[in-house]
C-alpha positions as a printed NumPy array, in Angstrom:
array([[-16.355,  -7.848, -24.999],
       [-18.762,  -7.559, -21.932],
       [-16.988,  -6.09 , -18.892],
       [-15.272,  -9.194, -16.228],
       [-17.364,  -9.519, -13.042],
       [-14.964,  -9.242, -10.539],
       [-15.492, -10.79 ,  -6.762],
       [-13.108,  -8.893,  -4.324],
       [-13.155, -10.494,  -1.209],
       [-11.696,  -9.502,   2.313],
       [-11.627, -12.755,   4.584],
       [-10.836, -11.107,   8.038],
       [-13.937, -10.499,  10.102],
       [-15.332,  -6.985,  10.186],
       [-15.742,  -5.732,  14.227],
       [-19.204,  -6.661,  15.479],
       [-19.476,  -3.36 ,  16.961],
       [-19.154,  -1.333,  13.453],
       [-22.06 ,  -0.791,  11.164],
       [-21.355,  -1.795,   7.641],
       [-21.476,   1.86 ,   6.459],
       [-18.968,   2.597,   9.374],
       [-16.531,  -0.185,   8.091],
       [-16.137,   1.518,   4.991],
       [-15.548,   4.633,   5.995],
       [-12.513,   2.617,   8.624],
       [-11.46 ,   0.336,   5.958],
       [-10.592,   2.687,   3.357],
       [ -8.259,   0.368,   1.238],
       [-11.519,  -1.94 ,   1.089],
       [-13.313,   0.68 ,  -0.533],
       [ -9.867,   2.272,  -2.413],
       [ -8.896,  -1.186,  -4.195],
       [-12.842,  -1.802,  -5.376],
       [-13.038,   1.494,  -6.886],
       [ -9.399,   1.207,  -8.507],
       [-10.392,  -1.991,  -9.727],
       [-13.811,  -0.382, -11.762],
       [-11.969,   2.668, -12.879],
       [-10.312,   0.198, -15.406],
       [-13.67 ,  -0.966, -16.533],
       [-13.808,  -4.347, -14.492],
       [-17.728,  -4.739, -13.034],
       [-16.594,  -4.833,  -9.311],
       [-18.239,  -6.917,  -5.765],
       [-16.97 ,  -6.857,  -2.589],
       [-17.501,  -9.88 ,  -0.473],
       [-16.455,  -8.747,   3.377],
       [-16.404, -11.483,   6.288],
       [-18.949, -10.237,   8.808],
       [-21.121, -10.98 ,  12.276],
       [-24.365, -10.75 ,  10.21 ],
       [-25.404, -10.799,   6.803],
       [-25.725,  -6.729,   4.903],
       [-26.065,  -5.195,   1.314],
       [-24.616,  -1.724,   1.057],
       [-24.153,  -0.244,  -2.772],
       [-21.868,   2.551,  -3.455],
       [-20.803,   4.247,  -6.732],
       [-21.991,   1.457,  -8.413],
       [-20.055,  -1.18 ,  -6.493],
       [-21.836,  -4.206,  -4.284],
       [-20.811,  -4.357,  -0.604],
       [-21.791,  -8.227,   0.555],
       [-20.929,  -8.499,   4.195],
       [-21.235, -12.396,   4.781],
       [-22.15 , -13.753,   8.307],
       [-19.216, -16.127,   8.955],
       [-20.704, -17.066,  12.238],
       [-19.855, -20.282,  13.497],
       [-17.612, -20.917,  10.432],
       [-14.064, -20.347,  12.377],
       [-11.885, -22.213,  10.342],
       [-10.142, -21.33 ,   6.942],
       [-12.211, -24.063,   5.582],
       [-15.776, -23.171,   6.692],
       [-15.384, -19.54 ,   5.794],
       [-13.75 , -20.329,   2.265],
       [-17.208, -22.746,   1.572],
       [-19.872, -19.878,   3.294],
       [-18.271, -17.575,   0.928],
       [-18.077, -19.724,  -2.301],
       [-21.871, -20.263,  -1.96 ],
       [-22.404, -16.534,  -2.345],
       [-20.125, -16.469,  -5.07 ],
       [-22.032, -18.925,  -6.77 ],
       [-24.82 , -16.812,  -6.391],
       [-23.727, -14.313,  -7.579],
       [-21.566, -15.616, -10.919],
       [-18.386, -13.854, -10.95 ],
       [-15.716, -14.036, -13.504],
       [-12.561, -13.738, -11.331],
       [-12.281, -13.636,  -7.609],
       [ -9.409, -11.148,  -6.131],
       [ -9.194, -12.034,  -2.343],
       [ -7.082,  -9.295,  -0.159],
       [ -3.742, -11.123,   1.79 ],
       [ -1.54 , -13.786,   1.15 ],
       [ -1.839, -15.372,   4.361],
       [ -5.487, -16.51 ,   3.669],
       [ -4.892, -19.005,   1.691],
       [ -6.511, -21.541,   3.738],
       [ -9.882, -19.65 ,   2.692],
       [ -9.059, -18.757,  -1.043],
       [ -8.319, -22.83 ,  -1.161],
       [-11.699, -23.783,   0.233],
       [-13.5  , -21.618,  -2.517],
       [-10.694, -22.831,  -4.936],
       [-12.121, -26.668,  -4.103],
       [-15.512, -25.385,  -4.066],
       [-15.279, -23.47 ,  -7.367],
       [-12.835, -24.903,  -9.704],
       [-13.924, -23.133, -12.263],
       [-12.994, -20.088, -10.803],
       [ -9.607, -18.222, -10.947],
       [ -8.699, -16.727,  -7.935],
       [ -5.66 , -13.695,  -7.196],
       [ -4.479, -13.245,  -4.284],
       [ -3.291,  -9.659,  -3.289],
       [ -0.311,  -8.771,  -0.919],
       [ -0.618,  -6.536,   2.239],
       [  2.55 ,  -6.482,   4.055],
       [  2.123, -10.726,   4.078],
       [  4.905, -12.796,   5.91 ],
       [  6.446, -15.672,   5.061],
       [  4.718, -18.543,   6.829],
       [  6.502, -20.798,   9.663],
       [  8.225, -23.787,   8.191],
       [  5.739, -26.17 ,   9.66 ],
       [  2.967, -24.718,   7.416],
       [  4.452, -24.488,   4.469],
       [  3.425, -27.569,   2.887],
       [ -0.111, -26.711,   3.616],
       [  0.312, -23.109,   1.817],
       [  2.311, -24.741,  -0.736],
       [ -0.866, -26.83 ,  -1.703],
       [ -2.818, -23.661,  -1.464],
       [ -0.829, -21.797,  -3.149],
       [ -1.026, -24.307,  -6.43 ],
       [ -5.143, -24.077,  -6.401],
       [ -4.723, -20.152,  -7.205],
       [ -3.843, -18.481, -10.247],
       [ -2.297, -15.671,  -9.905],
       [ -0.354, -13.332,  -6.665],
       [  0.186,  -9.341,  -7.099],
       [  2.521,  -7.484,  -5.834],
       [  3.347,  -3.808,  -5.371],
       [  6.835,  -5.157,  -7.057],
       [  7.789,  -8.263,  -8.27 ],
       [ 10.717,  -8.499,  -6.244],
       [  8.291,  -8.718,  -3.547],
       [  7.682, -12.382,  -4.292],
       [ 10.681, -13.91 ,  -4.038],
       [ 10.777, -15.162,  -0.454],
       [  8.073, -16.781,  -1.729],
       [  9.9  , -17.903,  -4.729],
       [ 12.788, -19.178,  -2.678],
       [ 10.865, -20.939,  -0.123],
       [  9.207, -22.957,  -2.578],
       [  5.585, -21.941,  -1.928],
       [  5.122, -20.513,  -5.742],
       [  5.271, -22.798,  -8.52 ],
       [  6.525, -21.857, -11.589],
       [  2.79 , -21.931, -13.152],
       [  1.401, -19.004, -10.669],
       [  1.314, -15.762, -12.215],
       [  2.564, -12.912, -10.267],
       [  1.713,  -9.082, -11.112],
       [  3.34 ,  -6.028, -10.213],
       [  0.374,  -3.661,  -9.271],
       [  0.947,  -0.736,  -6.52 ],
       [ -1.127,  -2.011,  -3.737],
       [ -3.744,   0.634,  -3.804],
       [ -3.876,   4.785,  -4.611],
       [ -5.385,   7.918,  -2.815],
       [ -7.265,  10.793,  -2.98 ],
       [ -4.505,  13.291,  -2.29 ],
       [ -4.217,  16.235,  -4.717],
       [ -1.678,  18.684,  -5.374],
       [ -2.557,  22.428,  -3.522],
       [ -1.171,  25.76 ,  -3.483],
       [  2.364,  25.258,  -1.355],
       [  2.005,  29.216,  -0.166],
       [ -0.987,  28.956,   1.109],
       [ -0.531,  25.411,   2.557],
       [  2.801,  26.447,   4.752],
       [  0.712,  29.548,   6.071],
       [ -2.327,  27.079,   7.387],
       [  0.381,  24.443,   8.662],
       [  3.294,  26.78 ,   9.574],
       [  5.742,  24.829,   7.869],
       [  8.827,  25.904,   6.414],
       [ 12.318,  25.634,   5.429],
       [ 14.633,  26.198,   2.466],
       [ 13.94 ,  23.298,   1.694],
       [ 11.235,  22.211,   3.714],
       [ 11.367,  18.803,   4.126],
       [  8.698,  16.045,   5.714],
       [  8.749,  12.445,   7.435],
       [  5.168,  10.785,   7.679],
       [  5.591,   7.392,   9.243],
       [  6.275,   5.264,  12.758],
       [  9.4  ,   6.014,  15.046],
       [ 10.085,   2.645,  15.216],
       [ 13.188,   1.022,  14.218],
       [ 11.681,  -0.611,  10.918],
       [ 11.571,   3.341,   9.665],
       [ 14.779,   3.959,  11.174],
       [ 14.449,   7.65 ,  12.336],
       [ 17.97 ,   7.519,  13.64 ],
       [ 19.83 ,   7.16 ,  10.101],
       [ 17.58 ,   9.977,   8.546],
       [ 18.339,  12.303,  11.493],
       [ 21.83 ,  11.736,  10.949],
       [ 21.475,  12.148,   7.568],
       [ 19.934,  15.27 ,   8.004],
       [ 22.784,  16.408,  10.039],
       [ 25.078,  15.744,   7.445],
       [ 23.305,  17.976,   4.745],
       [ 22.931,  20.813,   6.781],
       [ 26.523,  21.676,   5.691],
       [ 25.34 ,  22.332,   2.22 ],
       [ 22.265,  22.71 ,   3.025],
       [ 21.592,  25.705,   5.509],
       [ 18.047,  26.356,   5.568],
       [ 16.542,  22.308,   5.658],
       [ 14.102,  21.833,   8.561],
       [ 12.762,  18.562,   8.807],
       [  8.978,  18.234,   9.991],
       [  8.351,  14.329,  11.626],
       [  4.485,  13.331,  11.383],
       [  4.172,  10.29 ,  13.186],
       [  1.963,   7.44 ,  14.92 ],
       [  3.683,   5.001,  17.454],
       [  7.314,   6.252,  18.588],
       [  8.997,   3.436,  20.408],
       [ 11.932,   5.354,  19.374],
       [ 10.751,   9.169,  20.378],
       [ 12.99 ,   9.214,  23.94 ],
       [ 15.928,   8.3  ,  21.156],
       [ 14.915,  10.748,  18.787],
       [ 14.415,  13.748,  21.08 ],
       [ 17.743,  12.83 ,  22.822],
       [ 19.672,  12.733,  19.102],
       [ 18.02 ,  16.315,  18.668],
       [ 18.923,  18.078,  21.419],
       [ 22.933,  16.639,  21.862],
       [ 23.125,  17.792,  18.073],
       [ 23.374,  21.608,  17.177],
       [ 23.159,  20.61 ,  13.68 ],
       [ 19.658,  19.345,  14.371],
       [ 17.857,  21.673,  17.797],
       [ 16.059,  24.   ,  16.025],
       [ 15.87 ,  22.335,  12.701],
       [ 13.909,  18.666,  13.478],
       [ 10.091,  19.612,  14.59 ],
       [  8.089,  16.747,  16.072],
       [  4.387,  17.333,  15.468],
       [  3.292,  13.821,  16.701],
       [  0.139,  12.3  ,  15.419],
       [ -1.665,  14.13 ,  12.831],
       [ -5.21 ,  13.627,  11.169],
       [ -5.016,  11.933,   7.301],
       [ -5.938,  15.513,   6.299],
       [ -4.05 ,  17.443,   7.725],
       [ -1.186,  14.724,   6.264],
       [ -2.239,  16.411,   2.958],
       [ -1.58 ,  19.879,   3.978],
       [  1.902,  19.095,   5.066],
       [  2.541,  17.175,   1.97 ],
       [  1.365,  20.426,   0.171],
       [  3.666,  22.218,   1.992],
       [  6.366,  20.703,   1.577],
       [  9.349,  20.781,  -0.235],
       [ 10.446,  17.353,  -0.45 ],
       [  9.432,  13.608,   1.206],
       [ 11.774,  12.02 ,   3.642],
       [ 11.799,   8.477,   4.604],
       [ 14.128,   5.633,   6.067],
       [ 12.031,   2.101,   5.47 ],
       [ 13.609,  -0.934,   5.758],
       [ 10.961,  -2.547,   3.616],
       [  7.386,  -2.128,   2.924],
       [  4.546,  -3.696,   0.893],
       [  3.737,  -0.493,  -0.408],
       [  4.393,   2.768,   1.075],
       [  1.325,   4.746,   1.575],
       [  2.945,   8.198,   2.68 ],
       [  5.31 ,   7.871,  -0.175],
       [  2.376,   7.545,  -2.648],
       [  0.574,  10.043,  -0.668],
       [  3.49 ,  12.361,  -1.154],
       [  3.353,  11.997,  -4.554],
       [ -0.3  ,  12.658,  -5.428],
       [  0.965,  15.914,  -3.672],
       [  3.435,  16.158,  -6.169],
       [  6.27 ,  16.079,  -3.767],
       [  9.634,  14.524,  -4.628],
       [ 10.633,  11.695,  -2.388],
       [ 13.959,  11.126,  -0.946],
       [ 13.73 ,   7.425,  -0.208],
       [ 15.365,   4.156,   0.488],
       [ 16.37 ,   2.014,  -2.011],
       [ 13.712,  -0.987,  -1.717],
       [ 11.556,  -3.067,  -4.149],
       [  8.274,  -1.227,  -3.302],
       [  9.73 ,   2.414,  -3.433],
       [ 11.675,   1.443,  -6.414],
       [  8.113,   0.305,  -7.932],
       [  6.372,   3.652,  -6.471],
       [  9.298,   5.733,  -7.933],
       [  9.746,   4.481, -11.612],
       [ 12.754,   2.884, -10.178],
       [ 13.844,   6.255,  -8.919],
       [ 13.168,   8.606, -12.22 ],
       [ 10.995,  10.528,  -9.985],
       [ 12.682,  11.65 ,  -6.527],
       [ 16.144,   9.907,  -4.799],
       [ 16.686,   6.551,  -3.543],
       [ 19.333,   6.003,  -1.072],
       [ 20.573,   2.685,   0.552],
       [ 18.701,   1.77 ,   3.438],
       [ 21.141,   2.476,   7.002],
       [ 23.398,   5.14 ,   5.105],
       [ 22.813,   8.511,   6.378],
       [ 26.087,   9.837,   3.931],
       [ 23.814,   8.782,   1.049],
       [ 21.074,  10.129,   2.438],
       [ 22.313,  13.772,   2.821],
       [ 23.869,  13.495,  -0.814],
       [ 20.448,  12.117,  -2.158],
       [ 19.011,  15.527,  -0.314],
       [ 21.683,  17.761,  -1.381],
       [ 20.603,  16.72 ,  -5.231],
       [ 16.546,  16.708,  -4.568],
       [ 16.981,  20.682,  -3.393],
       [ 19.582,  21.6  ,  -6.029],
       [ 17.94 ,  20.058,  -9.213],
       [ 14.189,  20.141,  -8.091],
       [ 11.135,  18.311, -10.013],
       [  8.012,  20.502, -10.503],
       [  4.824,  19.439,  -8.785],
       [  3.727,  19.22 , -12.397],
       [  5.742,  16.151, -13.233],
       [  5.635,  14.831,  -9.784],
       [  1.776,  14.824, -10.433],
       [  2.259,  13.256, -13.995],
       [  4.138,  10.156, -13.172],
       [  2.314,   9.746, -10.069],
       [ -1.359,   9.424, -12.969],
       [  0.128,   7.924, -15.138],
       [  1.118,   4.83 , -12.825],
       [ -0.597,   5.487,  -9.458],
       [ -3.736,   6.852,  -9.802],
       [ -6.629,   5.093,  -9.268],
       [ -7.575,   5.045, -13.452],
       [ -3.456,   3.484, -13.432],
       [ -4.701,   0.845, -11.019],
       [ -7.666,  -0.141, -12.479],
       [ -6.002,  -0.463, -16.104],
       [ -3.2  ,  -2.902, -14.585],
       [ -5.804,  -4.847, -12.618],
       [ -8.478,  -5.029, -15.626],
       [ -5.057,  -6.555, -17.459],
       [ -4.602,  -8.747, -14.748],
       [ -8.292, -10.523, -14.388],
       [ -8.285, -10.534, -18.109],
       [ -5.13 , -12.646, -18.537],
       [ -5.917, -15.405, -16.015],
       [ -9.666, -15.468, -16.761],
       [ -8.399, -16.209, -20.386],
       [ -5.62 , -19.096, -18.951],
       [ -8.085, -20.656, -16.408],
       [ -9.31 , -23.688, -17.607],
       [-13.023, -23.885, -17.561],
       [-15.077, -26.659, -15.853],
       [-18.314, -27.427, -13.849],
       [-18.554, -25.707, -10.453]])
């Protein structure tokens, strides 16, 4: 059977003042997901909203950028796209976010023939007022995916899927990251600790810092050597964190605040480090914790749908309940006492999260609604 030609299309407008070859090199995950996507075999096109019209090629992947101009309405962009997908005969479209539905729907009425996925990036649920207008999207496409399932059921419960619309559980995209020599890595990044452990996100209260340093300070009971290493962007929170440090002789000394760091020099302190740290409330995915384990690095993580998807439902590394810092040192306390290898950090994270794992579950994916779809004239 002849490979599916896949349309992967990203519906939010590229900046006017980036070149298309710069875009890709911003937009990573644009790049990421399309190369996921052929690993598994699927023939791959990206279709990227744009200020004028380009053709880039890259390891053997199509990069349309389509001049939206004047089209600034869901509906007008959804029809300038279809007629490139027309053009250009794919099997299956796969268009990035939830929330542009208005778009997919345009192509949907424009190409019936053609069954369309939508992919979730961190998507909210929309105001009540729209919801009959998504809910009428939503029945024109064939299929949703989801780094977990259990992602999907505001969705569910708000009445915006129907009980035809097929919803996937694929991890929203992989990386690069490799495992590296932990020695070597702690002398180039100066980390340490026995164990040594790492936070890589926001201080912001969705990442809730605060229960993780307490949690921290808990462990150090049973846990003498931990130091803690925080890699972060924005810090709303920082005055509260440094303040929590320094009242706490459990944690001056111990917590080191290294601020914003480049994506790689992220990998050297994942190779580094002992184990991965993080307090999310919720997330769509959880890039640093599949970052961390690329590295091979067990995370110590909350209990939520997306980590529980990253983590083999927690077979590989600790979940603990989101807001309870007890749990937390206890999940800690059993990470550094009954360590994983890097080895079968490494395994689960190819066998499930690699980009070859991706493409497989996607190439499963376009196959089984390209098969249900029925077929009619565009």
């Amino acid at each position: 059977m002849a490979a599916l030609h896949v349309a992967q299309i990203n519906f939010l407008p590229a900046p006017e003042d980036l070149a298309p070859g710069q875009l890709l090199e911003r937009w990573h995950s644009l790049v990421d997901i399309a190369e996921a996507a052929a690993s598994g075999g699927s023939r791959v096109s990206v279709l990227q909203a744009a200020a004028r019209d380009d053709l880039i090629t890259r390891n053997g992947i199509d990069y349309h950028f389509v001049a939206v101009g004047a089209a600034d309405t869901p509906a007008r962009r959804g029809r300038r796209i279809a007629g490139l997908l027309a053009d250009i005969g794919p099997d299956v479209m796969h268009a990035h976010g939830l929330g542009f539905i208005g778009d997919a729907f345009a192509v949907s009425q424009c190409l019936p023939s053609l069954p369309i996925i939508l992919q979730d990036h961190a998507d909210r649920m929309p105001r009540w007022w729209r919801r009959p207008r998504w809910r009428r999207g939503y029945a024109a496409i064939a299929g949703v995916a989801f780094t977990s399932a259990e992602l999907a059921q505001p969705f569910v419960r708000g009445g915006l899927f129907g009980p035809n619309l097929r919803v996937f559980a694929i991890p929203e995209s992989s990386t690069r990251f490799t495992p590296g020599g932990r020695a070597y890595a702690r002398a180039d990044t100066g980390l340490y600790g026995d164990p040594c452990a790492l936070w890589v996100g926001h201080l912001s209260a969705g990442k809730d810092p605060l229960s993780v340093l307490e949690g921290v300070a808990q462990a150090t009971a049973r846990l003498p050597g931990l130091q803690l290493w925080c890699a972060f962007g924005s810090a709303p929170l920082l005055e509260a964190v440094q303040v929590r440090i320094e009242r706490d002789p459990r944690l001056a000394g111990r917590v080191h605040l290294l601020g914003k760091v480049s994506h790689p020099q992220v990998q050297s302190l994942l190779r580094a480090a002992d184990l991965f740290v993080s307090g999310s409330h919720a997330e769509s995915c959880g890039y640093a914790v599949l970052e961390a384990l690329a590295c091979g690095v067990p995370p110590v993580v909350t209990d939520i749908p997306s980590f529980r998807a990253l983590t083999g439902n927690g077979r590989i590394g600790r979940l603990w309940p989101r807001g309870d810092a007890a749990r937390l040192a206890d999940a800690l306390v059993d990470a550094a006492s009954r360590p994983l290898s890097t080895v079968q950090v490494r395994a689960h994270f190819e066998a499930t999260l690699s980009f070859a794992a991706v493409g497989r579950q996607w190439a499963d994916a376009y196959a089984e609604v390209h098969a249900a779809h029925p077929r009619g004239l565009p």
